[in-house]
TIMI-2910 file (N, C-alpha, C, CB; in pm, 1 decimal, decimal comma, always signed):
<rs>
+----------+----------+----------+----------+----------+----------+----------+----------+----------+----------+----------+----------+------+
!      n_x !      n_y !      n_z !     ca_x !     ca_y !     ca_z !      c_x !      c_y !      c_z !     cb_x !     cb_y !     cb_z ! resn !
+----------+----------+----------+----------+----------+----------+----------+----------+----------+----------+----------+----------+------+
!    +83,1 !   -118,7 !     +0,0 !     +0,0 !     +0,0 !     +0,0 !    +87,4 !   +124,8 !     +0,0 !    -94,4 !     +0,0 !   +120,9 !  Unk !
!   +188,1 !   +128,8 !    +37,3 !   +317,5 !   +229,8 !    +52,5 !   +348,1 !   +250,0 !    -60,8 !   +443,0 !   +188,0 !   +125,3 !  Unk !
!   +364,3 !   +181,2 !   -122,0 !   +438,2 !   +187,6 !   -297,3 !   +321,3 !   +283,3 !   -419,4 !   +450,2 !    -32,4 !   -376,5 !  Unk !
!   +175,2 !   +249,8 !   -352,9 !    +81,8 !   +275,3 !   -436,9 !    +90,3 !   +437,4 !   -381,2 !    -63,5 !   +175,9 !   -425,3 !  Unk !
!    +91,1 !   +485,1 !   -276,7 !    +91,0 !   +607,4 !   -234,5 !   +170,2 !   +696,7 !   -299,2 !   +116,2 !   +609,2 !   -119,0 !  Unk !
!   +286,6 !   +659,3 !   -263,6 !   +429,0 !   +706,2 !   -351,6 !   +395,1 !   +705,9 !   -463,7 !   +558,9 !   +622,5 !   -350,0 !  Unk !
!   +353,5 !   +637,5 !   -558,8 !   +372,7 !   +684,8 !   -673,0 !   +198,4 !   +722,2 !   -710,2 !   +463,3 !   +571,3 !   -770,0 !  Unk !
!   +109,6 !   +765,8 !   -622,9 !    +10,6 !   +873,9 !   -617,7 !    +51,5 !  +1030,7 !   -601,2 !    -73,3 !   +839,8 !   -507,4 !  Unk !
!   +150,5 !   +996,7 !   -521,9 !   +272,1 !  +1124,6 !   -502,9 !   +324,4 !  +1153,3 !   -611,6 !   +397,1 !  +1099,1 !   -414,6 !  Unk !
!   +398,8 !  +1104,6 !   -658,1 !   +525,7 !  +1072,1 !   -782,2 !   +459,6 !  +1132,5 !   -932,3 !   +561,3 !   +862,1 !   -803,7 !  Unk !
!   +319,2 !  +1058,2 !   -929,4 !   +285,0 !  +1067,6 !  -1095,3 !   +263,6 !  +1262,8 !  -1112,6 !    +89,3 !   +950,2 !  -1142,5 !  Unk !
!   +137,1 !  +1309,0 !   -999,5 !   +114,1 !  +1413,6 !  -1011,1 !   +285,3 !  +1492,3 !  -1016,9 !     +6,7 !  +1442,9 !   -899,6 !  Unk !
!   +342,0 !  +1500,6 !   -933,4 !   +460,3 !  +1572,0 !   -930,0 !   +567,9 !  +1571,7 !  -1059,8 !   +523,4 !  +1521,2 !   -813,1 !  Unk !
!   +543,7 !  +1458,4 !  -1095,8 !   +643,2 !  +1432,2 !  -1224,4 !   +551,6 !  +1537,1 !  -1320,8 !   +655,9 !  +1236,1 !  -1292,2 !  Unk !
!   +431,1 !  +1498,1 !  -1358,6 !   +338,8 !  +1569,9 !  -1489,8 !   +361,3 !  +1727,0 !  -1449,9 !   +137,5 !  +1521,5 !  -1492,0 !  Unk !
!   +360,7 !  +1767,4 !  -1332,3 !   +374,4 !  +1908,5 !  -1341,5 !   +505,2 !  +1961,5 !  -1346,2 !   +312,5 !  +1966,6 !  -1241,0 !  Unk !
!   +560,6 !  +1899,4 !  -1323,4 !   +773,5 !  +1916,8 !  -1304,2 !   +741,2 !  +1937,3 !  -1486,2 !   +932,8 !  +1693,4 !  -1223,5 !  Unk !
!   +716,8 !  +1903,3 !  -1526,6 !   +738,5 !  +1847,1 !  -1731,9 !   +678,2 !  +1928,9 !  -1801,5 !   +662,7 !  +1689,9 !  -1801,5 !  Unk !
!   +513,3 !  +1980,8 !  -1680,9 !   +484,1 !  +2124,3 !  -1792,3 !   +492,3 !  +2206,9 !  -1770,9 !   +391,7 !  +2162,8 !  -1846,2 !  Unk !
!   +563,8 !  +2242,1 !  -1628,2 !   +625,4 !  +2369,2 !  -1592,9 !   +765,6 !  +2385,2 !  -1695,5 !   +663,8 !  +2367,1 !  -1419,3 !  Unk !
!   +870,8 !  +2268,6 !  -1697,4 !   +943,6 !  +2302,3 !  -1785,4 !   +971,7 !  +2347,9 !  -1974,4 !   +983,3 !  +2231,0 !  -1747,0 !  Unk !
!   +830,8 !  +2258,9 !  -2018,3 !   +800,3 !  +2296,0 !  -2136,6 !   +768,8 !  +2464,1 !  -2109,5 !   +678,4 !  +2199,6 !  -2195,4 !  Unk !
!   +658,7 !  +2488,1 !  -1992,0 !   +616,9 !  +2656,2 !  -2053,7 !   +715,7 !  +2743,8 !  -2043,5 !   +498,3 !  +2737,4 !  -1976,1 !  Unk !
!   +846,5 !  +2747,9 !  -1958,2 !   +972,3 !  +2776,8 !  -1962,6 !  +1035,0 !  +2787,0 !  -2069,7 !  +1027,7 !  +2710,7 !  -1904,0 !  Unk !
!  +1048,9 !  +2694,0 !  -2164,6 !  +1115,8 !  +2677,7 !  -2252,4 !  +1058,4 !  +2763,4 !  -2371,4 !  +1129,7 !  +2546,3 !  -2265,9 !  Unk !
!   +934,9 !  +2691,1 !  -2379,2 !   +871,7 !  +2825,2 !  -2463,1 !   +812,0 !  +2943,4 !  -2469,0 !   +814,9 !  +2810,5 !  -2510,7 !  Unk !
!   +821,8 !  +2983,7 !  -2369,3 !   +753,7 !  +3119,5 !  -2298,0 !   +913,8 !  +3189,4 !  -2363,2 !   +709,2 !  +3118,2 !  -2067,9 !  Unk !
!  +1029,6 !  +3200,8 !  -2344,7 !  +1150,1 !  +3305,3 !  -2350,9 !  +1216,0 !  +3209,0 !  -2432,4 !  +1235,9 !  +3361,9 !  -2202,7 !  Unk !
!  +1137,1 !  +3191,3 !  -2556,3 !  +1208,5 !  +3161,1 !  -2681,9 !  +1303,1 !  +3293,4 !  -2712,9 !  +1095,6 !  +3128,6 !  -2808,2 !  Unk !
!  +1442,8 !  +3277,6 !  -2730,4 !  +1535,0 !  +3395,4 !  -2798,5 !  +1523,0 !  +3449,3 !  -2934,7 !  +1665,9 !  +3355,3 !  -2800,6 !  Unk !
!  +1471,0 !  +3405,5 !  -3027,1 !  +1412,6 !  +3425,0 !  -3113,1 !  +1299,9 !  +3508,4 !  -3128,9 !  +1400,4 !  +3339,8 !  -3137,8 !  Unk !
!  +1191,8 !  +3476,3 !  -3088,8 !  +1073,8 !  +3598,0 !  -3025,3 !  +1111,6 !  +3695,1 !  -3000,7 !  +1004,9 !  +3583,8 !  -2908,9 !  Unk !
!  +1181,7 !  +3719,2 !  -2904,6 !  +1157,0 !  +3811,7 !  -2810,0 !  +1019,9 !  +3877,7 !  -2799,0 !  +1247,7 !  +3902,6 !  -2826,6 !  Unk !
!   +979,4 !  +4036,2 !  -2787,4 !   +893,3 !  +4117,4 !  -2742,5 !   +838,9 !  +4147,9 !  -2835,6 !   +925,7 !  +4207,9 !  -2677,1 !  Unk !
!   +863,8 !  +4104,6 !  -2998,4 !   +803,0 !  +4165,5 !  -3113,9 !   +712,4 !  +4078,4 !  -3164,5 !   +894,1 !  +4204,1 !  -3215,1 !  Unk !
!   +700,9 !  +3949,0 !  -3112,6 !   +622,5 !  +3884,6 !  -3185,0 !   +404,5 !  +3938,1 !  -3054,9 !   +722,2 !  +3667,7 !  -3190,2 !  Unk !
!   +432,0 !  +4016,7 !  -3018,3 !   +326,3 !  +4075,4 !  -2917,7 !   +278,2 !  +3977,9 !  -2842,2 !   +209,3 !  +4143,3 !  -2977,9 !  Unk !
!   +126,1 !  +3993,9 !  -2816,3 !    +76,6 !  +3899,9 !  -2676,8 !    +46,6 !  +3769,3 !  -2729,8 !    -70,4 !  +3956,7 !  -2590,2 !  Unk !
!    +61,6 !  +3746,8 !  -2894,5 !    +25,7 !  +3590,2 !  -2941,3 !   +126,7 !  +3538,2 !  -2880,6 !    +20,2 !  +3544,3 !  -3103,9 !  Unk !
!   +282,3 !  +3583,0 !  -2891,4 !   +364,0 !  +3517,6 !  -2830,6 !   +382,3 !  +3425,0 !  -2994,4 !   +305,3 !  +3445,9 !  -2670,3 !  Unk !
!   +478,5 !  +3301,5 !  -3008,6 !   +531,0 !  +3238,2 !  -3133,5 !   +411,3 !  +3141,8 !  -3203,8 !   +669,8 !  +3145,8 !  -3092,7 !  Unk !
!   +343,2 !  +3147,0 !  -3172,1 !   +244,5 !  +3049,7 !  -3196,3 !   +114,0 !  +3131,5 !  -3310,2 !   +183,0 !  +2997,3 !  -3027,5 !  Unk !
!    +92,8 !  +3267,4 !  -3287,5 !    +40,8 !  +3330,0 !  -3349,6 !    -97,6 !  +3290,7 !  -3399,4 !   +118,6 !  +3351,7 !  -3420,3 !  Unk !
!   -199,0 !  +3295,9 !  -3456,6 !   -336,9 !  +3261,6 !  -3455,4 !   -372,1 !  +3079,0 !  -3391,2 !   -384,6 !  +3289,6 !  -3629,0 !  Unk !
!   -243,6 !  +3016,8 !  -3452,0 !   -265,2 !  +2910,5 !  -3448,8 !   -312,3 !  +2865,8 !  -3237,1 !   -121,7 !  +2848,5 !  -3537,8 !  Unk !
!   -223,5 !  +2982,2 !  -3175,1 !   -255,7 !  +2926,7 !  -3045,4 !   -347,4 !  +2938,6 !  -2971,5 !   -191,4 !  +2944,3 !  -2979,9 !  Unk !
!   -429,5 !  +3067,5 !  -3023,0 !   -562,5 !  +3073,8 !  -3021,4 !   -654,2 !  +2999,5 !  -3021,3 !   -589,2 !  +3118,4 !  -3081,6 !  Unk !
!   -652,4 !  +2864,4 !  -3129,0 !   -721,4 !  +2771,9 !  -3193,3 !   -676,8 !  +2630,8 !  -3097,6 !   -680,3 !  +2773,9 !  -3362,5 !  Unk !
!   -548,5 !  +2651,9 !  -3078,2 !   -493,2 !  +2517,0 !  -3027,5 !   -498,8 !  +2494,2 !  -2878,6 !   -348,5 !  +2502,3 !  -3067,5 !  Unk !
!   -531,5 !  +2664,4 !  -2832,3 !   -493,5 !  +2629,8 !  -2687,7 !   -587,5 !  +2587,4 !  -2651,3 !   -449,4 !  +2720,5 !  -2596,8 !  Unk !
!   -737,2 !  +2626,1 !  -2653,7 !   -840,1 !  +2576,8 !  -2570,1 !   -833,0 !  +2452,1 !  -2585,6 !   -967,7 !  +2622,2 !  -2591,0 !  Unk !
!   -817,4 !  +2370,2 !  -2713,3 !   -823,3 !  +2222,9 !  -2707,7 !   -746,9 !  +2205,5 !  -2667,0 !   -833,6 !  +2144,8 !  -2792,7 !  Unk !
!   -619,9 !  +2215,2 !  -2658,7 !   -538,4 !  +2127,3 !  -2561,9 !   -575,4 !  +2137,9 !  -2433,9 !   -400,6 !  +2153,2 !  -2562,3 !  Unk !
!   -647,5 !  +2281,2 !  -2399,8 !   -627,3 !  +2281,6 !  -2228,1 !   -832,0 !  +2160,2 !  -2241,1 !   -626,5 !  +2550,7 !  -2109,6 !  Unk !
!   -852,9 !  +2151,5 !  -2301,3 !   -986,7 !  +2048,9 !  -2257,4 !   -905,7 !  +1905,8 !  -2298,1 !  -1167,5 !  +2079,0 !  -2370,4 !  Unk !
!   -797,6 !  +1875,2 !  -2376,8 !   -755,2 !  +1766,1 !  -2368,6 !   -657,2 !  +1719,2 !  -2220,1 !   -692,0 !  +1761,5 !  -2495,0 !  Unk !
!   -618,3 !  +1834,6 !  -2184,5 !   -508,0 !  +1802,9 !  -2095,8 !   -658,0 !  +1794,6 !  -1922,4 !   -336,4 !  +1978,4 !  -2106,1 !  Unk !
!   -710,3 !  +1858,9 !  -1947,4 !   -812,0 !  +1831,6 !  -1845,4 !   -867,3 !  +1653,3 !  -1837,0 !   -944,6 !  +1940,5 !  -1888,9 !  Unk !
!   -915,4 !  +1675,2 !  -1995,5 !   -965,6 !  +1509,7 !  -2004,8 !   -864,1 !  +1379,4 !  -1957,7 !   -996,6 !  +1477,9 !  -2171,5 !  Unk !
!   -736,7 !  +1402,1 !  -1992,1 !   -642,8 !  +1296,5 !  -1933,9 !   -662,5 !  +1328,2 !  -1798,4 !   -484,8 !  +1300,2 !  -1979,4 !  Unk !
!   -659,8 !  +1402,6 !  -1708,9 !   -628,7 !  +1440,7 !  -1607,7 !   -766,4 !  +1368,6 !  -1547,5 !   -592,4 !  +1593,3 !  -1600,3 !  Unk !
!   -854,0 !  +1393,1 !  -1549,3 !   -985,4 !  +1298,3 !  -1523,3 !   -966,6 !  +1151,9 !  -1519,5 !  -1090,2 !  +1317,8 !  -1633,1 !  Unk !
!   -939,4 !  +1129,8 !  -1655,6 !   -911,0 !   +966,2 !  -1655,2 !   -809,4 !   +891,3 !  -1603,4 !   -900,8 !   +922,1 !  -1767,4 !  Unk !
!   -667,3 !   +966,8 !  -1569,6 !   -590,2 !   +949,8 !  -1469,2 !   -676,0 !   +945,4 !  -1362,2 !   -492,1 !  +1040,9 !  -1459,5 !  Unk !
!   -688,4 !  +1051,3 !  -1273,1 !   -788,3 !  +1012,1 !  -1166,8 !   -842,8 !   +891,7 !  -1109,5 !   -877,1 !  +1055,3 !  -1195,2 !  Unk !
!   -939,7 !   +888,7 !  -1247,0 !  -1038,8 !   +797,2 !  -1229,8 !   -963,8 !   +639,0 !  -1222,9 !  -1147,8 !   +819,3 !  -1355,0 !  Unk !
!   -890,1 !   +627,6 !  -1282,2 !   -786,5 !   +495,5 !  -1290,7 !   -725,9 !   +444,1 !  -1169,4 !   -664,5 !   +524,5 !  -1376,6 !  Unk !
!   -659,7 !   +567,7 !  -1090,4 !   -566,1 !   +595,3 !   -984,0 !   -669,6 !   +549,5 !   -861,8 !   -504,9 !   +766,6 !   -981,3 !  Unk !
!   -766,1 !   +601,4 !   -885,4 !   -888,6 !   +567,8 !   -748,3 !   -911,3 !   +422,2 !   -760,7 !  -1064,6 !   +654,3 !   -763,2 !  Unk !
!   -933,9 !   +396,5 !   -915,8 !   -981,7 !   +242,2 !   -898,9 !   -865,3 !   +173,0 !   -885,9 !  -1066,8 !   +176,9 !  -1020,1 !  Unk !
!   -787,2 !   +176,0 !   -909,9 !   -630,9 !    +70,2 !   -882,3 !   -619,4 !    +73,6 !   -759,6 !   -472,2 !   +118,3 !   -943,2 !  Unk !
!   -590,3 !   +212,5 !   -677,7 !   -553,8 !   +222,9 !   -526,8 !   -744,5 !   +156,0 !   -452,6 !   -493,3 !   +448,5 !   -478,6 !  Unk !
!   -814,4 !   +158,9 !   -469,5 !   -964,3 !    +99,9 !   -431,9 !   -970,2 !     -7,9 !   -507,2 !  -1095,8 !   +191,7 !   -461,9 !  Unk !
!   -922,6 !    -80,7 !   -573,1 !   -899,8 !   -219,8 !   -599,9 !  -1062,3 !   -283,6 !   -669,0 !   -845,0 !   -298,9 !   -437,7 !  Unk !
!  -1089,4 !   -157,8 !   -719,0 !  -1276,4 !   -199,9 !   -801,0 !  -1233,6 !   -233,0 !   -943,5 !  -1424,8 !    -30,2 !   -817,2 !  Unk !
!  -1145,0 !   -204,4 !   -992,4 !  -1116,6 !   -232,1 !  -1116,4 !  -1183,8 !   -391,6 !  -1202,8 !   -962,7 !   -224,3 !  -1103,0 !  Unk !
!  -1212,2 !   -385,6 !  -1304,2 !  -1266,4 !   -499,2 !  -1379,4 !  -1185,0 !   -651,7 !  -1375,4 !  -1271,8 !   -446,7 !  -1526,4 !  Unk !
!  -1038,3 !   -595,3 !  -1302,3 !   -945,3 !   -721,1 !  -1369,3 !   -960,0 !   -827,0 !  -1212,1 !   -728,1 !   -655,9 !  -1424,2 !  Unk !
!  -1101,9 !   -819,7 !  -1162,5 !  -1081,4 !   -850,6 !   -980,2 !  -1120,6 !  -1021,2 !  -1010,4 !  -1235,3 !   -737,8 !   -833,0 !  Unk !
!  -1111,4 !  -1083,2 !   -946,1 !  -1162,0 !  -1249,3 !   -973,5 !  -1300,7 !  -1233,9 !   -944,7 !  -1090,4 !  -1382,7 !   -865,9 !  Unk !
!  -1326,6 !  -1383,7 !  -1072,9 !  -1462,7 !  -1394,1 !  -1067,4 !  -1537,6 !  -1450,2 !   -951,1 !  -1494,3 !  -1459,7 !  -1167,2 !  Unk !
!  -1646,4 !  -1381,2 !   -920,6 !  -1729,4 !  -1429,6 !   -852,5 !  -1872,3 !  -1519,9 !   -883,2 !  -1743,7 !  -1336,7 !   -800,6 !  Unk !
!  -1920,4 !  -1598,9 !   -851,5 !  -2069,1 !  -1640,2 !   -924,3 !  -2169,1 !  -1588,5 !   -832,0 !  -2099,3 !  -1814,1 !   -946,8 !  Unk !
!  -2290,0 !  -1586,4 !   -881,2 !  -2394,3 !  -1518,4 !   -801,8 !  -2396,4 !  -1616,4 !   -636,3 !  -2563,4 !  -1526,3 !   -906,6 !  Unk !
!  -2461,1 !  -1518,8 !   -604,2 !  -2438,6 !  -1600,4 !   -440,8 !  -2520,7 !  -1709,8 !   -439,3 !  -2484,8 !  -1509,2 !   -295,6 !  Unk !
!  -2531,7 !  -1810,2 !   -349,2 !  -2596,0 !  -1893,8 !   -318,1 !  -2539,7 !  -2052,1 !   -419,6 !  -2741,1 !  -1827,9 !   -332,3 !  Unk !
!  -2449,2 !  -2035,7 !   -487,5 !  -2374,9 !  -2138,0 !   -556,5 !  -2345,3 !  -2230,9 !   -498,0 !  -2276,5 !  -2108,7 !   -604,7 !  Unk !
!  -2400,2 !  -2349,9 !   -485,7 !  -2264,2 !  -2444,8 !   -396,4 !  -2157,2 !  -2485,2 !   -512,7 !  -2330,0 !  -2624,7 !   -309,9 !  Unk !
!  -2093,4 !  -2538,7 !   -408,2 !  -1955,4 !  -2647,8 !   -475,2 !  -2002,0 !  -2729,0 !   -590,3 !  -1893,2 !  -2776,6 !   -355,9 !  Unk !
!  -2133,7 !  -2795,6 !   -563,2 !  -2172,8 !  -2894,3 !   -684,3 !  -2240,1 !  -2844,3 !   -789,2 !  -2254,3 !  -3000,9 !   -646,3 !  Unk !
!  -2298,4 !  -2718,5 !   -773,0 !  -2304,1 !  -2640,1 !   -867,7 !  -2205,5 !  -2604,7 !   -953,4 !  -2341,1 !  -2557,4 !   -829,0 !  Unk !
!  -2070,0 !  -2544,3 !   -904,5 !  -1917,0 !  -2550,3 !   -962,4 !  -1930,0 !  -2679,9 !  -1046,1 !  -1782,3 !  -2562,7 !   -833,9 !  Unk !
!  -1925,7 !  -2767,5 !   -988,3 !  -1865,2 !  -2902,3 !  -1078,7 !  -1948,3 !  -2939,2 !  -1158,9 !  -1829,5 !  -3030,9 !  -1008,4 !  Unk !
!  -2090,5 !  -2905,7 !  -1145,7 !  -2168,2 !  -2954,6 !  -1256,0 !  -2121,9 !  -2890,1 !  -1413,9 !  -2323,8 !  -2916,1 !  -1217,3 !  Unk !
!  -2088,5 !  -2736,5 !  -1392,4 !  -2098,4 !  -2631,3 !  -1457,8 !  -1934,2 !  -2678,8 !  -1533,0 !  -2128,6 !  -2479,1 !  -1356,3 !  Unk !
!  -1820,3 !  -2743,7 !  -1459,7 !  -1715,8 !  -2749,0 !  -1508,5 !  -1744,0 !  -2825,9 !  -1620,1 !  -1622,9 !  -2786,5 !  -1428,2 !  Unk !
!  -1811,7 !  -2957,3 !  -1533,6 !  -1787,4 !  -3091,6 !  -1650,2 !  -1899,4 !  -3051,0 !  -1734,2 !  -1806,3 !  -3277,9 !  -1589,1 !  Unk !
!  -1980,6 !  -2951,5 !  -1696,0 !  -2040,8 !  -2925,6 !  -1845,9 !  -1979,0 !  -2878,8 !  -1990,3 !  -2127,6 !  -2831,5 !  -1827,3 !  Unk !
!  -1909,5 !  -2811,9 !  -1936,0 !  -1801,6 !  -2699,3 !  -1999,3 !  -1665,3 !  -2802,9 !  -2037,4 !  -1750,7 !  -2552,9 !  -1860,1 !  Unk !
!  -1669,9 !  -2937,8 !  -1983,9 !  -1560,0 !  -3030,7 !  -2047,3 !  -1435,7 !  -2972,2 !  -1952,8 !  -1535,3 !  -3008,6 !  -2239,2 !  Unk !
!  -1434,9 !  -2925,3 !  -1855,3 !  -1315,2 !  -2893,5 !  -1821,6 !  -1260,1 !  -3023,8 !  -1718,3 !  -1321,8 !  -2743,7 !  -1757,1 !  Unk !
!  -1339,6 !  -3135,0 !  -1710,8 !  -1340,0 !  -3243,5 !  -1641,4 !  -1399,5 !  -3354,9 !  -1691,4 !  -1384,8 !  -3220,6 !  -1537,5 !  Unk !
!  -1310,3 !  -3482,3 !  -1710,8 !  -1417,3 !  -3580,3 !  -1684,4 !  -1513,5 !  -3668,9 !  -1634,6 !  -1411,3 !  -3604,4 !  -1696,5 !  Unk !
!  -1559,8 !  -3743,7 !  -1666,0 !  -1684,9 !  -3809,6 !  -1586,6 !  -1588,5 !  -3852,4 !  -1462,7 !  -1780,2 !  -3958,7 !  -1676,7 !  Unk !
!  -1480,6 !  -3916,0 !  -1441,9 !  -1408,8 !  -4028,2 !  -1350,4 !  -1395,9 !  -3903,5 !  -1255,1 !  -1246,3 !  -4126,3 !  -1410,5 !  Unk !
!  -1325,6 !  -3762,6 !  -1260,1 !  -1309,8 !  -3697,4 !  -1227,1 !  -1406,0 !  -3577,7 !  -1152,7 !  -1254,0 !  -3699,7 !  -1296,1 !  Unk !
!  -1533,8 !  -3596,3 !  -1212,4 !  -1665,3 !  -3513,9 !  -1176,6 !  -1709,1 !  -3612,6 !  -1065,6 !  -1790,3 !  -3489,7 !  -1312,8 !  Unk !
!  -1709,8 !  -3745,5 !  -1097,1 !  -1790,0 !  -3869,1 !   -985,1 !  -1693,9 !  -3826,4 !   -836,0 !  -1752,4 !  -4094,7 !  -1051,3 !  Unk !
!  -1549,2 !  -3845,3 !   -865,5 !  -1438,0 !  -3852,5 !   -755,6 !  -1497,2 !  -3698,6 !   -663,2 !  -1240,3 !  -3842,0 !   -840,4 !  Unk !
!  -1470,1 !  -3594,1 !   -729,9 !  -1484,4 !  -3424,8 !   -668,4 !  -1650,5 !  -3463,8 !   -640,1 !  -1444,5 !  -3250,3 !   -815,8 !  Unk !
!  -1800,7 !  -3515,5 !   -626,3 !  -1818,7 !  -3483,1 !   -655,3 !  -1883,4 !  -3618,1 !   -487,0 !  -1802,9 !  -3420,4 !   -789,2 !  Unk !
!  -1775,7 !  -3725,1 !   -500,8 !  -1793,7 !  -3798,5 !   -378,3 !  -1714,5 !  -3757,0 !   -285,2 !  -1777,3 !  -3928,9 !   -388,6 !  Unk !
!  -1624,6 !  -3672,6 !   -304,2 !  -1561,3 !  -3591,5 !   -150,9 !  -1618,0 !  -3498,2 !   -123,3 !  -1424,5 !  -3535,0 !   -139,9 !  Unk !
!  -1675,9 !  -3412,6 !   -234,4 !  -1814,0 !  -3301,1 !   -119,5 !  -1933,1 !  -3371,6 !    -97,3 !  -1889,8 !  -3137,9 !   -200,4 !  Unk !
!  -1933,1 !  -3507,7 !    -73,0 !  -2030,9 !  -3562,1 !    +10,4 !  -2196,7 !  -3531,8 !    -47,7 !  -2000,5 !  -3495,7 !   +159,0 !  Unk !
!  -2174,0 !  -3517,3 !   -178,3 !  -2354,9 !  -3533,4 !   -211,3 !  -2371,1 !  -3606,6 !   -374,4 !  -2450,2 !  -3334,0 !   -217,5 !  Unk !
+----------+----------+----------+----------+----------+----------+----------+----------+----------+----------+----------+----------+------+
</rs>
C-alpha cells in the first residue's frame, strides 16, 4: 500500500515538473523576443490550439484520476470472478464438466468428496 501512495505522489509531481518546464522553454524563446506581441510564437494558431489542448489536458487528467482511485480501491474490472451467491460447490462441478473442463471419472471422484 506504501508503494501505491508514492507513486500517487510521484505521478502528479512528475506531470507538473514536465509542464512547468516545457512553458519555460517556450515562454523566452530567444528568437521571439517582445516583437512577436501577446500571441507570443504560436500566433493565430494558439488561439485555436490552446483551448483544445487545455480540454484535452483536463480530459487525461480525469481519466488518470479515475484509474488511480480504482487501482488504489482495488474496483477495477481485472478482480476475480465471482458467481452469483448462493452457488454451492456442486453447482461448480456440474458447470465445469459441463463446460468439459473435467471428466466423468473426475466429476464422480470431486463430486464424492463433497459428500452429495
Amino acid at each position: 500500500m506504501g508503494s501505491r501512495i508514492a507513486l500517487l505522489i510521484a505521478v502528479p509531481a512528475t506531470a507538473l515538473t514536465t509542464v512547468s518546464a516545457v512553458a519555460q522553454t517556450y515562454g523566452n524563446h530567444p528568437h521571439t523576443g517582445d516583437m512577436m506581441g501577446h500571441m507570443g510564437a504560436w500566433g493565430w494558431g494558439g488561439m485555436i490550439l490552446g483551448p483544445i489542448m487545455m480540454i484535452v489536458f483536463i480530459a487525461v487528467a480525469v481519466v488518470v484520476v479515475v484509474l488511480l482511485v480504482r487501482w488504489l480501491g482495488g474496483t477495477g474490472h481485472g478482480g476475480a470472478v465471482h458467481g452469483p451467491p448462493g452457488r454451492t460447490a456442486l453447482d461448480i462441478l456440474k458447470e465445469r464438466f459441463a463446460r468439459g473442463e473435467i471428466d466423468k471419472e473426475e466429476f464422480e471422484e470431486r463430486r464424492r468428496v463433497l459428500g452429495e
